[in-house]
C-alpha positions as CSV (number, residue, x, y, z in Angstrom):
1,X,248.4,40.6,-10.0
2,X,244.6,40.0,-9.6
3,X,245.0,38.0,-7.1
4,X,246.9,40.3,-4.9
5,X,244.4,42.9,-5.8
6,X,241.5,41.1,-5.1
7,X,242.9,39.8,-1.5
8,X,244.2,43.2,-0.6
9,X,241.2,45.1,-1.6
10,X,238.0,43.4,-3.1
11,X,237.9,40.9,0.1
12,X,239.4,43.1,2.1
13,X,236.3,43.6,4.1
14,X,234.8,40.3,4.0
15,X,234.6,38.8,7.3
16,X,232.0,36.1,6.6
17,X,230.3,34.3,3.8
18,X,227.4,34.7,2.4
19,X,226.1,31.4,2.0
20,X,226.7,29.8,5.0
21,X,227.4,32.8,7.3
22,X,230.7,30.8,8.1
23,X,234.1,33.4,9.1
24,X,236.1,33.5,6.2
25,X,239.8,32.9,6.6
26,X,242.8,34.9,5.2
27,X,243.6,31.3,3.5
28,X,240.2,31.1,2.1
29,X,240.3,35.1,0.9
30,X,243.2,34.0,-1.2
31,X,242.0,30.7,-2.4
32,X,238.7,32.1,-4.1
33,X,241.2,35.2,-5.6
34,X,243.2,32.4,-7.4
35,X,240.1,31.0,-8.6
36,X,238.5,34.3,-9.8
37,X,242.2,35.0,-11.7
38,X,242.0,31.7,-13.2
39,X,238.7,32.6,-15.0
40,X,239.2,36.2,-15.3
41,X,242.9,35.2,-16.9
42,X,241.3,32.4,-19.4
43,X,241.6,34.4,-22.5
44,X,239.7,31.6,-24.7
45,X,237.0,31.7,-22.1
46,X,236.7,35.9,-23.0
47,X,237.9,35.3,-26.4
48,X,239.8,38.9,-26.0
49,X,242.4,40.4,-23.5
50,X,241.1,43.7,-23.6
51,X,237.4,43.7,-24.0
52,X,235.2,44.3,-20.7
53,X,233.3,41.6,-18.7
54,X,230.0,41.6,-18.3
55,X,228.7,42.2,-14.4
56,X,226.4,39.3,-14.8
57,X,229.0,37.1,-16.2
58,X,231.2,38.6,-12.9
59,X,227.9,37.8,-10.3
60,X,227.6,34.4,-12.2
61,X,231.2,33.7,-10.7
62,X,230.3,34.3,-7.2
63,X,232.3,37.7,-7.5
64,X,230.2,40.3,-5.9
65,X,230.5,43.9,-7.6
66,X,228.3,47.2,-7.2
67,X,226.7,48.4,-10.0
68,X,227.8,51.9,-10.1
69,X,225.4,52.4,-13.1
70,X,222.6,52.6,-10.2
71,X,224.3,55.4,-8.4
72,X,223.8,58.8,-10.0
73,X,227.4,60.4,-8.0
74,X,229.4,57.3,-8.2
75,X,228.7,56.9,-12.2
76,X,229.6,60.7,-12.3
77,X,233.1,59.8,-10.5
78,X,233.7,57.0,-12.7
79,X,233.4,59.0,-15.6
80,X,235.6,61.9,-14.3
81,X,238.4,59.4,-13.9
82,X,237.8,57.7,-17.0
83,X,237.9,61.0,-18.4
84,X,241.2,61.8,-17.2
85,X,242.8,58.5,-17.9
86,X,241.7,59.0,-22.0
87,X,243.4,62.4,-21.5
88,X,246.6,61.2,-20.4
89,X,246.5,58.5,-22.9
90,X,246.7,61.0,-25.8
91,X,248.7,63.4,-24.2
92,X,251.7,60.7,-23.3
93,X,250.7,58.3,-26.1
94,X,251.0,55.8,-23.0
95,X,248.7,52.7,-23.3
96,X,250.4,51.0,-20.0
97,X,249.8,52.5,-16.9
98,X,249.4,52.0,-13.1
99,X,247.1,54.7,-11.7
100,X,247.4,55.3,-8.1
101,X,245.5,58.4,-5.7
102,X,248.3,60.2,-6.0
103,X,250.0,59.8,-9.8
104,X,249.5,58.1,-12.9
105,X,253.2,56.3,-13.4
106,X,254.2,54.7,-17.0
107,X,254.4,50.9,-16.7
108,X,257.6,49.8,-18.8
């Protein structure tokens, strides 16, 4: 599942790379997203399936991320959101979720 999500929408926008200012093939968008999962999915690496990842340990990776921590209306979305995810967790007692723009739909 990461890997689809990274290809489809993390790289989505990533024409070239960074290091070498080479293009950056659909092939190569979905080679470094198996990579990525492979770490990301090594629970003895993270020593916990449900614990957050530190943005350095992410940026250590080669995984670029925005720190929304730096931007005053994106933290203020962030927590909005996060805010109504905790609220829909107690209401429905639901722990597994997909949230989309439009609904948040039970994952069975």
């Amino acid at each position: 599942m990461i890997k689809k999500w990274l290809v489809k929408y993390k790289f989505k926008n990533w024409r070239t790379r960074n290091s070498t200012g080479e293009p950056v093939s659909d092939e190569y968008k979905e080679k470094r997203a198996e990579e990525i999962a492979k770490v990301l999915g090594d629970n003895k690496r993270w020593l916990s399936h449900g614990r957050a990842i530190d943005i350095n340990k992410l940026d250590e990776m080669g995984l670029k991320i925005e720190d929304f921590g730096k931007c005053d209306e994106l933290k203020a979305s962030i927590r909005e959101y996060s805010t109504y995810l905790l609220v829909y967790i107690s209401k429905y007692r639901e722990m597994t979720f997909i949230a989309t723009r439009e609904e948040v739909v039970k994952w069975t």
